[in-house]
C-alpha positions in Angstrom: -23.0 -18.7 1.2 -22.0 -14.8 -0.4 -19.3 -15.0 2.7 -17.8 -18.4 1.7 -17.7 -17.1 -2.1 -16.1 -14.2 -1.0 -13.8 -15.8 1.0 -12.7 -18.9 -1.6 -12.1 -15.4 -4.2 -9.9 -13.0 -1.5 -8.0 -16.6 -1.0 -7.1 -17.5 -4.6 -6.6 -13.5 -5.9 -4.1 -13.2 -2.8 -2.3 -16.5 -4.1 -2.5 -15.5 -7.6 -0.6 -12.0 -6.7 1.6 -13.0 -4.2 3.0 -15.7 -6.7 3.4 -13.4 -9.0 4.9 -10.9 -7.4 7.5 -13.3 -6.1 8.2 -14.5 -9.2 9.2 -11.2 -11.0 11.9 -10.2 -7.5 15.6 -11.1 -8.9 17.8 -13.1 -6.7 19.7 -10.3 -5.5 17.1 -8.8 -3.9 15.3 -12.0 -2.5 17.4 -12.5 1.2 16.8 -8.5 2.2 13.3 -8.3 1.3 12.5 -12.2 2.9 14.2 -10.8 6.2 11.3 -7.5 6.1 8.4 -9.9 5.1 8.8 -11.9 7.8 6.8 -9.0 10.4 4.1 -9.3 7.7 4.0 -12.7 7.5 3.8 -12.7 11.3 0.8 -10.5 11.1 -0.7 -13.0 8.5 -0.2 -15.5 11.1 -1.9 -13.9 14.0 -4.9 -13.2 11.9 -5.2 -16.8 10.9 -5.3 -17.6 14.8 -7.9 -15.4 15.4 -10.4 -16.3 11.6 -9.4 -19.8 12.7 -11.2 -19.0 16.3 -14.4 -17.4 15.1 -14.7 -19.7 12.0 -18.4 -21.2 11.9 -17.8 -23.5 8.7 -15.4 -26.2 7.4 -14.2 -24.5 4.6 -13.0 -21.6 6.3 -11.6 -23.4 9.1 -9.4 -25.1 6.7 -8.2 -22.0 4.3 -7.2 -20.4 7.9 -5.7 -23.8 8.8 -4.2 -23.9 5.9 -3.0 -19.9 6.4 -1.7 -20.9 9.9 0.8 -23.3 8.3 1.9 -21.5 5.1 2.6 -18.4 7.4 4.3 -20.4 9.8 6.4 -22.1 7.1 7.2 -18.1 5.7 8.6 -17.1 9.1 10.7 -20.0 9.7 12.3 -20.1 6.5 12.9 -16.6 7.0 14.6 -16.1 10.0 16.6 -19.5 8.4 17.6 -17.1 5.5 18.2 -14.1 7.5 20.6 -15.8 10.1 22.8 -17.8 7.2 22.5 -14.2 5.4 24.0 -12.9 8.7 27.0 -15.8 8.9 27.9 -14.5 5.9 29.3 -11.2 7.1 30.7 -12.1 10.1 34.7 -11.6 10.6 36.5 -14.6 11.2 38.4 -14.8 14.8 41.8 -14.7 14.2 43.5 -18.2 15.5 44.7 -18.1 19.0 
């Protein structure tokens, strides 16, 4: 049961931070530093995999299911952001 508590409190003191710490990044910034989280969000994802593997009780098993997608959502929409990011600066061909 101490390992569940623990759990449920890592879980909602990560989701606290990280919403908070999104929320104070201006706009400017936001595409650069979405493009470098997405390695860490890749980790995140890989160690979902493996709690979601070894989990023994609902609970976890969801919060890493749960993980699994939000991670998976985070890279996605990065690499979305990173590649329009990238259109951006491309040169136009000139017409033939």
């Amino acid at each position: 049961m101490e390992e569940l508590i623990t759990a449920i409190t890592i879980f909602v003191l990560a989701t606290f931070i990280g919403y908070f710490v999104i929320t104070k990044i201006p706009p400017t910034l936001h595409t650069p530093l979405m493009s470098g989280t997405n390695a860490i969000s890749g980790i995140v994802l890989v160690g979902a995999i493996i709690v979601t593997g070894l989990a023994d009780n609902g609970v976890v098993l969801g919060m890493a299911v749960a993980a699994i997608v939000l991670a998976a959502i985070n890279v996605f929409g990065g690499f979305l952001v990173t590649d329009r990011m990238l259109k951006m600066f491309r040169r136009e061909e000139p017409p033939a």
